[in-house]
C-alpha positions as CSV (number, residue, x, y, z in Angstrom):
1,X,0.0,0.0,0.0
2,X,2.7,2.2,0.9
3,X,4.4,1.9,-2.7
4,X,1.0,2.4,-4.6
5,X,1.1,5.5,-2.3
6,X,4.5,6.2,-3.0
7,X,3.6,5.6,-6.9
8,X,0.6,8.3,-6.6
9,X,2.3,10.9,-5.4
10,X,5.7,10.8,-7.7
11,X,3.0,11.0,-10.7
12,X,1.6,13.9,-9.1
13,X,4.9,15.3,-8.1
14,X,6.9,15.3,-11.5
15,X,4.1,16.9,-13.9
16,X,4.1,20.0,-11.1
17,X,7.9,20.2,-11.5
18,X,8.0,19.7,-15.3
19,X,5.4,22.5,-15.5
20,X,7.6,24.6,-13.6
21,X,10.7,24.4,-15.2
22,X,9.0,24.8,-19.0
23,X,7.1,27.9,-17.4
24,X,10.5,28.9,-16.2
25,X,12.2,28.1,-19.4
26,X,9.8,30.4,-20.9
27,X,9.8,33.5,-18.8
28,X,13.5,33.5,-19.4
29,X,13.7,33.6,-22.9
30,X,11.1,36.2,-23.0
31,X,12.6,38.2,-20.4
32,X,16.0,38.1,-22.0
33,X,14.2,39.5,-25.1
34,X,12.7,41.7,-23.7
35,X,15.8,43.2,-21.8
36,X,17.9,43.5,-25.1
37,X,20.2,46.5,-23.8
38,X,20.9,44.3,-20.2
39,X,21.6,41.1,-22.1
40,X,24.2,43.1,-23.9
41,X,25.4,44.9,-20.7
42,X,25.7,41.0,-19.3
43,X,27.6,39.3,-22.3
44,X,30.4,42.2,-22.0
45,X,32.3,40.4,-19.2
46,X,31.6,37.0,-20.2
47,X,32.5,37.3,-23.7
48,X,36.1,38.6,-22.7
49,X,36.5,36.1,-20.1
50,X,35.1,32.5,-21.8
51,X,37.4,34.5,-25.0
52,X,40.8,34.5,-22.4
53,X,40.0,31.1,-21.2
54,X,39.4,29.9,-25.0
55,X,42.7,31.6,-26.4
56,X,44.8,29.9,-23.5
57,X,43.4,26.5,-24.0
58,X,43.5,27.4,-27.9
59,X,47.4,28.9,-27.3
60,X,48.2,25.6,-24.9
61,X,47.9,23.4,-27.6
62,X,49.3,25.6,-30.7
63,X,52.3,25.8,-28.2
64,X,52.8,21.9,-27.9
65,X,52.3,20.8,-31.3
66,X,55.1,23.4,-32.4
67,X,57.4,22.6,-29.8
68,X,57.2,18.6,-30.6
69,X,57.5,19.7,-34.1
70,X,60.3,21.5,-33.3
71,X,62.2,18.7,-31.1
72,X,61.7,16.6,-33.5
73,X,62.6,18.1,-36.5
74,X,65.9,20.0,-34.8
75,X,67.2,17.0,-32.8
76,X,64.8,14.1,-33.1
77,X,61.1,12.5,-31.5
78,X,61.1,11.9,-28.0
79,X,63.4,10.7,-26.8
80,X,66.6,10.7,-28.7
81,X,69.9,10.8,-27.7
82,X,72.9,12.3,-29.7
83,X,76.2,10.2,-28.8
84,X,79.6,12.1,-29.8
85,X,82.4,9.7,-30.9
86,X,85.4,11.6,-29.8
87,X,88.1,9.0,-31.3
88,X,88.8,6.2,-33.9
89,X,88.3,3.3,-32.7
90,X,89.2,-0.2,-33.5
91,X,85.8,-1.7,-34.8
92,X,83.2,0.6,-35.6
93,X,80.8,-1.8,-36.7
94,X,80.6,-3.0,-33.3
95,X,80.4,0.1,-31.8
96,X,77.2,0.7,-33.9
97,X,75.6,-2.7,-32.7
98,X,76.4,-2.2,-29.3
99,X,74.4,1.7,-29.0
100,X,71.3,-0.2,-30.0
101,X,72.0,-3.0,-27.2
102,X,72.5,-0.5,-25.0
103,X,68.8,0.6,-25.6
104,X,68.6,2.0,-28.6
105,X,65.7,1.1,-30.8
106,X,66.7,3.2,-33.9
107,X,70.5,4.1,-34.5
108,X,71.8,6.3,-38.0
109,X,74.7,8.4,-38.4
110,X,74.2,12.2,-37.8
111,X,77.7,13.7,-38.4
112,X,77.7,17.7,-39.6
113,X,80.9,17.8,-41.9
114,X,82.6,20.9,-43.2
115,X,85.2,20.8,-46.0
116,X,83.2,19.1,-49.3
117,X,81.7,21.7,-51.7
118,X,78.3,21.1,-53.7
119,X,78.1,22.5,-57.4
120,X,75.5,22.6,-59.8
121,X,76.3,23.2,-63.5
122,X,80.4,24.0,-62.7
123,X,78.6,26.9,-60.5
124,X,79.9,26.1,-56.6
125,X,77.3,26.9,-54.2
126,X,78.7,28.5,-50.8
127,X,77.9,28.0,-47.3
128,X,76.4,24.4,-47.3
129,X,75.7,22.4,-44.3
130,X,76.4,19.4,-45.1
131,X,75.6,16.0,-42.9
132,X,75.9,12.6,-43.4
133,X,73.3,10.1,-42.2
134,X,71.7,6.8,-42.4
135,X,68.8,6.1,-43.9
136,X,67.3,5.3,-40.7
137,X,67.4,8.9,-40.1
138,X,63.8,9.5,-40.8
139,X,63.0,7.3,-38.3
140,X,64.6,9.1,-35.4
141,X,63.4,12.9,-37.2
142,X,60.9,14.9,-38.8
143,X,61.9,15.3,-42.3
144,X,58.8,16.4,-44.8
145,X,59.3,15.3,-48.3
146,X,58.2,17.7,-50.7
147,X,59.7,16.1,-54.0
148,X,61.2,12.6,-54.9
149,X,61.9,10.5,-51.6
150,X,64.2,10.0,-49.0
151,X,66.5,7.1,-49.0
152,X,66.3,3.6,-49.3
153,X,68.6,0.3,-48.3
154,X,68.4,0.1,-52.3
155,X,70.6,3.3,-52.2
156,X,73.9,1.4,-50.9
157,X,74.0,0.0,-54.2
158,X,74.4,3.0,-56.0
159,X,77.8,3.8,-57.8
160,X,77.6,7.5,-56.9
161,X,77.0,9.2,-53.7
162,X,73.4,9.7,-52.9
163,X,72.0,13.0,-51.6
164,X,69.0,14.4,-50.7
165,X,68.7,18.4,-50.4
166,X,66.4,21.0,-48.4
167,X,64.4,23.1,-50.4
168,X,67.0,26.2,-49.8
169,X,69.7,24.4,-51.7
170,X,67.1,22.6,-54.6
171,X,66.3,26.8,-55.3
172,X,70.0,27.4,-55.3
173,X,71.2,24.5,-57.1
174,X,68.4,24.8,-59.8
175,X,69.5,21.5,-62.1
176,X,69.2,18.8,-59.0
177,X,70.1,16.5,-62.0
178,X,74.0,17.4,-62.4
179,X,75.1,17.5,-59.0
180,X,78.9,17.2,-58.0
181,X,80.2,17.5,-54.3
182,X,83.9,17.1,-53.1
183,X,87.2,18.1,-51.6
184,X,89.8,17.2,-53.5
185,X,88.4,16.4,-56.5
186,X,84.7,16.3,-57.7
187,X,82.1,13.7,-57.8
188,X,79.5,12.8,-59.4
189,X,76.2,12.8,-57.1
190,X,72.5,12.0,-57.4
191,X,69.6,13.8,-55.9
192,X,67.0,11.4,-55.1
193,X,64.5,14.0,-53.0
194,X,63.9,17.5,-51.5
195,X,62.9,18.2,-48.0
196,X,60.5,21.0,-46.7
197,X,63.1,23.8,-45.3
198,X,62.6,23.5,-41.9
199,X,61.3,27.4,-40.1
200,X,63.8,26.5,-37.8
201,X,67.1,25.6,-40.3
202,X,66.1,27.9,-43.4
203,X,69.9,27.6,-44.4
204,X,71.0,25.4,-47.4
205,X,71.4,21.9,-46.4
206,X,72.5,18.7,-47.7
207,X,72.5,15.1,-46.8
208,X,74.7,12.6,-47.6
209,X,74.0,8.8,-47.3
210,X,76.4,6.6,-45.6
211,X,77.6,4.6,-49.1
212,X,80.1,2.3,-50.3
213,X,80.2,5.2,-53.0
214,X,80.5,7.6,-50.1
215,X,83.4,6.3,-48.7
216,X,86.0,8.1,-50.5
217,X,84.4,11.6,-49.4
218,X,84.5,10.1,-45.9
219,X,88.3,8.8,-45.7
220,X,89.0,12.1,-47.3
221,X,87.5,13.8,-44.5
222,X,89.4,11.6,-42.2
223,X,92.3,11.7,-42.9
224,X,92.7,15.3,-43.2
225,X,94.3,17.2,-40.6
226,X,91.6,17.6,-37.9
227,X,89.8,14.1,-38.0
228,X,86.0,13.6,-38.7
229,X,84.5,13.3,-35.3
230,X,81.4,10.5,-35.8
231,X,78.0,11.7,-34.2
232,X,74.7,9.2,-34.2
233,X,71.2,9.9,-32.7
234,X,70.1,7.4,-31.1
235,X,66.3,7.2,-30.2
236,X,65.4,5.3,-27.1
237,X,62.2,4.5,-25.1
238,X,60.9,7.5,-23.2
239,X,60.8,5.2,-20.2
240,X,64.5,4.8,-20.2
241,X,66.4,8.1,-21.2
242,X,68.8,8.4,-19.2
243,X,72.1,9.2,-20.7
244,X,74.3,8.1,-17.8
245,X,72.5,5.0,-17.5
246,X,72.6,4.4,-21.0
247,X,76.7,5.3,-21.4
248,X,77.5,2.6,-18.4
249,X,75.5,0.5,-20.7
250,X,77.6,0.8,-23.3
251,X,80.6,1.5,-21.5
252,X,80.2,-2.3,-20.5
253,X,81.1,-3.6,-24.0
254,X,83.8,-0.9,-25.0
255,X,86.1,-3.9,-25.4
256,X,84.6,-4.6,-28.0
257,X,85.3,-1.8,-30.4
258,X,88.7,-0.9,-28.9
259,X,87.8,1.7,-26.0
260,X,88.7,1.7,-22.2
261,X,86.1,1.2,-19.6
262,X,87.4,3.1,-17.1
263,X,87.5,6.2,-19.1
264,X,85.0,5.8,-21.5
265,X,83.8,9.4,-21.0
266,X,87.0,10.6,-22.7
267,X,85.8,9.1,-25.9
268,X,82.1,8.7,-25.8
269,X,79.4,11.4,-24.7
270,X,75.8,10.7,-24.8
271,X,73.2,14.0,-24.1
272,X,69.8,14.1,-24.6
273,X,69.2,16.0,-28.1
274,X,65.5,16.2,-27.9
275,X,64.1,19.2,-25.8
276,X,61.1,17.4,-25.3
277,X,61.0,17.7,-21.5
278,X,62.2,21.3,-21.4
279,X,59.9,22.4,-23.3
280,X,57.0,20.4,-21.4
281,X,58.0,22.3,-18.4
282,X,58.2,25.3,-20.2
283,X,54.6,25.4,-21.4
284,X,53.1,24.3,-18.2
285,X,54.1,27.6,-16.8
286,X,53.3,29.3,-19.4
287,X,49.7,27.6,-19.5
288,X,49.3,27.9,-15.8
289,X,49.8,31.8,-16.1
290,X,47.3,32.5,-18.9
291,X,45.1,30.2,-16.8
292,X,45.2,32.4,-14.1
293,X,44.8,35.5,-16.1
294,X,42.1,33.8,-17.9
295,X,40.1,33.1,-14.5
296,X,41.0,36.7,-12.9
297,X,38.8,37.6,-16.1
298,X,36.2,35.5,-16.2
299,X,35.6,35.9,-12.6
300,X,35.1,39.7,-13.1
301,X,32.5,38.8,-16.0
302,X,30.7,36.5,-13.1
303,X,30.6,39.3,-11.0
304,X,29.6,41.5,-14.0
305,X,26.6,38.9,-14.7
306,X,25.9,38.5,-10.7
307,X,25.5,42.2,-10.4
308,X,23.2,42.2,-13.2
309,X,21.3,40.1,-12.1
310,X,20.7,41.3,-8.6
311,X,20.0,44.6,-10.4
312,X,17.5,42.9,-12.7
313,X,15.2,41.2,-10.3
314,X,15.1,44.6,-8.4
315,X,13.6,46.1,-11.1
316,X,11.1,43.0,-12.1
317,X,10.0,42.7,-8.6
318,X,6.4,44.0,-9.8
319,X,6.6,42.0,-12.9
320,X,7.6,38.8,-10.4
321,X,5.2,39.5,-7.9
322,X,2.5,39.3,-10.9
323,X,4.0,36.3,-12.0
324,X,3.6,34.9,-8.1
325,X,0.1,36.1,-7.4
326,X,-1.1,34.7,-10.9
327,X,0.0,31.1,-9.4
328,X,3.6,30.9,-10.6
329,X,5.7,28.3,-8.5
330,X,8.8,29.2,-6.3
331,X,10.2,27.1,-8.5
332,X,9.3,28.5,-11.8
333,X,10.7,32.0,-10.6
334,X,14.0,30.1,-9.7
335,X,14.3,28.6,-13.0
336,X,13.3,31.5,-14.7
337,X,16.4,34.1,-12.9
338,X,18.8,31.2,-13.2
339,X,17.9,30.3,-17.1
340,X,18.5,34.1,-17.9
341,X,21.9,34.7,-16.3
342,X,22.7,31.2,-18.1
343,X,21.5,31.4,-21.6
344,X,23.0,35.1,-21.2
345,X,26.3,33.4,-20.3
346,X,26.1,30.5,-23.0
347,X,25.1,33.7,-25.6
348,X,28.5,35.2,-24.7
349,X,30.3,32.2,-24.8
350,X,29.6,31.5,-28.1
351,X,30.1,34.9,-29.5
352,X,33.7,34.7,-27.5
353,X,33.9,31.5,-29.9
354,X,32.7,33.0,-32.9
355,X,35.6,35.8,-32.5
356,X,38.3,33.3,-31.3
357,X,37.2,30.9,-34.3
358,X,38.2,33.9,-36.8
359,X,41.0,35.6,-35.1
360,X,42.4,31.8,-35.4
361,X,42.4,31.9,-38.5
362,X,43.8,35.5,-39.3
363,X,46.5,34.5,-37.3
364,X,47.2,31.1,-39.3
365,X,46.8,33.1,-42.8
366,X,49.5,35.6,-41.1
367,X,51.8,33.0,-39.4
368,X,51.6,30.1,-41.6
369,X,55.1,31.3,-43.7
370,X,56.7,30.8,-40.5
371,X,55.6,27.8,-39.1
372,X,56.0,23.9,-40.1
373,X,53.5,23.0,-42.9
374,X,51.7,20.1,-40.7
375,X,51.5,23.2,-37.6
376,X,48.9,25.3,-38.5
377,X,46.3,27.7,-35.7
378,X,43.4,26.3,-35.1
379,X,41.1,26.4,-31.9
380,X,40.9,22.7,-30.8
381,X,37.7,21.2,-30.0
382,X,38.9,21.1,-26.3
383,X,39.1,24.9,-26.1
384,X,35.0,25.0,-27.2
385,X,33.8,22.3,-25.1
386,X,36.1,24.5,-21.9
387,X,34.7,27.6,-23.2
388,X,31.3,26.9,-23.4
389,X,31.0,24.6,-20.4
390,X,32.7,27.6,-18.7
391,X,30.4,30.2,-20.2
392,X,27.1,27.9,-18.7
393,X,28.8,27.3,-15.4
394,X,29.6,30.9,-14.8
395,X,25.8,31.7,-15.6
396,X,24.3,28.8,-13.3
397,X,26.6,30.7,-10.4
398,X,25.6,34.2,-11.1
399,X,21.9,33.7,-11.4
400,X,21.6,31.4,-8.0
401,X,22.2,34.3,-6.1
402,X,19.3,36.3,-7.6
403,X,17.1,33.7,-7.8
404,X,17.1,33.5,-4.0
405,X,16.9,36.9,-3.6
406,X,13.2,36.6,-6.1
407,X,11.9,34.2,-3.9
408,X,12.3,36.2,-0.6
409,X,11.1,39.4,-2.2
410,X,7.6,40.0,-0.8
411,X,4.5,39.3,-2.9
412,X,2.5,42.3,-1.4
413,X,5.3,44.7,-1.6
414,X,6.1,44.2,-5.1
415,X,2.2,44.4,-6.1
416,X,2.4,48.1,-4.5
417,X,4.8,49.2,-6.7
């Protein structure tokens, strides 16, 4: 009997309360049109506020997405280690096999010479960086092909040294098809692809794969009076980059190729390359200051919108009296003040959207030149959902306040004025 009870009263119950909250539904969108010029006054502070909070989130994540492209396309992905070969040693070969026992999962060559010249047509292009790498290389960086291809394992079987040139160069070079590099004496090269100039190396540049028909440059190089020191980046599990752990590691095998184990540090260094964690660190300060700058602002538009409010329902309290001695629920005046200070706030937050959406992409139209081709401005679908979630919670705070300040107001008293 109890439950039948129970049963009666909950279907009595939730029609009332659904009645009440349409009513109040109502009354808000109809005072909101009503109040044009307050609604205005009320988006003001909002739409500066969700529009901070939106360009952090929105500047948060342009901010990582450069930086990784940046770390990865200066020294490598996460987490890469560059080791320094400081001397010749008896076996290379081994030395090569044992970086990747040490931990390394990809391992290529990455060795900046200076001394071999690049000419195009007999013409002798100046100031070209010039490095000479595996093929693995593209592996362990970010390296955007624009034209032709990197290199291949089929590329060790070419009679002439294989290259593959930034964009810089190509435009200097102009014929990519007679290519000769060299110290002494010039050789014959091919060009088997062109790679995006990167916004952060926009100086000719020039890769040279690790060849049988390569080895002449090299020895030349070698054996000249200041010896070619060998560099490799080695890329290694995030979990396990540490380059001290990593160098006892290999310092453990150094018999192997030749080296000491005592003093291994006098011919091998390991460093991180990558300035994946620096960055990191970097950021979240950054973020955690436009954060708070962000909520200094959108806490003045919630007091903006609170003080609205109050104001309004001082000036409807003959209107909400009406609405109270006509029959309206306590709760349909509730839901009424609080729907209005919250479709006022949502209102805001999407025009704070609307204007972040399009000042995105002026600033992508501007900056693009300048930043990597896969980086572009955008505002993420994070930064909307924050906004606008924001923008609603701001407006359920700001109208509570004036809603409880309606329902104590005095039915009589407000009929009198």
């Amino acid at each position: 009997m109890s439950r039948l009870l129970l049963a009666l009263r909950l279907r009595k119950v939730f029609p009332d309360v659904l009645r009440s909250i349409t009513a109040g539904l109502v009354l808000a969108f109809a005072g909101s049109r009503a109040n044009v010029a307050r609604t205005i006054l009320s988006c003001a502070g909002i739409v500066v506020g969700i529009g901070a909070l939106i360009t952090v989130v929105t500047a948060g994540d342009l901010g990582e997405r450069y930086a990784k492209a940046y770390s990865e396309s200066v020294a490598g992905r996460a987490a890469t280690f560059q080791v320094d070969l400081m001397a010749e040693l008896e076996d290379l070969e081994a030395f090569e096999a044992d970086l990747q026992r040490a931990g390394g999962t990809v391992v290529s060559l990455s060795t900046w010479i200076s001394g071999p010249v690049v000419r195009s047509g007999g013409t002798p292009v100046p100031d070209v960086a010039f490095a000479a790498v595996d093929a693995s290389l593209s592996d362990i960086r970010r390296l955007e092909i624009v034209q032709g291809r990197w290199f291949t394992e089929e590329d060790q079987e070419s009679l002439v040294p294989v290259l593959v040139v930034n964009e810089e160069l190509a435009g200097l070079l102009g014929d990519v098809t007679d290519v000769e590099i060299g110290t002494r004496r010039w050789l014959s090269a091919r060009v088997v692809g062109v790679v995006e100039t990167s916004a952060f190396e926009s100086y000719p540049q020039l890769y040279l794969l690790r060849s049988p028909a390569s080895e002449e440059l090299m020895s030349s190089l070698s054996s000249s009076e200041e010896p070619l020191m060998l560099s490799y980046s080695v890329l290694v599990p995030p979990t396990d980059a540490d380059p001290d752990s990593f160098l006892y590691r290999l310092a453990s095998a150094s018999w192997r190729w030749g080296a000491p184990t005592e003093n291994i540090d006098e011919f091998v260094s390991v460093w991180r390359s990558d300035d994946s964690e620096a960055v990191d660190e970097m950021l979240g300060y950054l973020s955690m200051g436009l954060l708070g700058v962000a909520s200094i602002t959108l806490l003045t538009g919630l007091l903006g919108v609170l003080n609205v409010g109050l104001v309004t329902v001082r000036e409807r309290r003959r209107e909400l009296a009406t609405y109270r001695a006509l029959g309206a629920s306590s709760l349909t005046l509730f839901v009424a003040v609080v729907t209005e200070a919250v479709v006022v706030s949502v209102v805001a937050g999407a025009i704070a959207l609307t204007l972040c959406l399009a000042g995105a992409w002026v600033v992508d139209v501007l900056a693009s030149p300048y930043l990597p081709s896969d980086v572009s401005v955008f505002v993420p679908p994070e930064a909307a959902l924050v906004g606008l979630a924001s923008a609603a919670f701001v407006g359920l705070l700001a109208g509570i306040i004036p809603a409880w300040r309606a329902l104590r107001a005095s039915v009589v008293a407000g009929l009198r004025e």
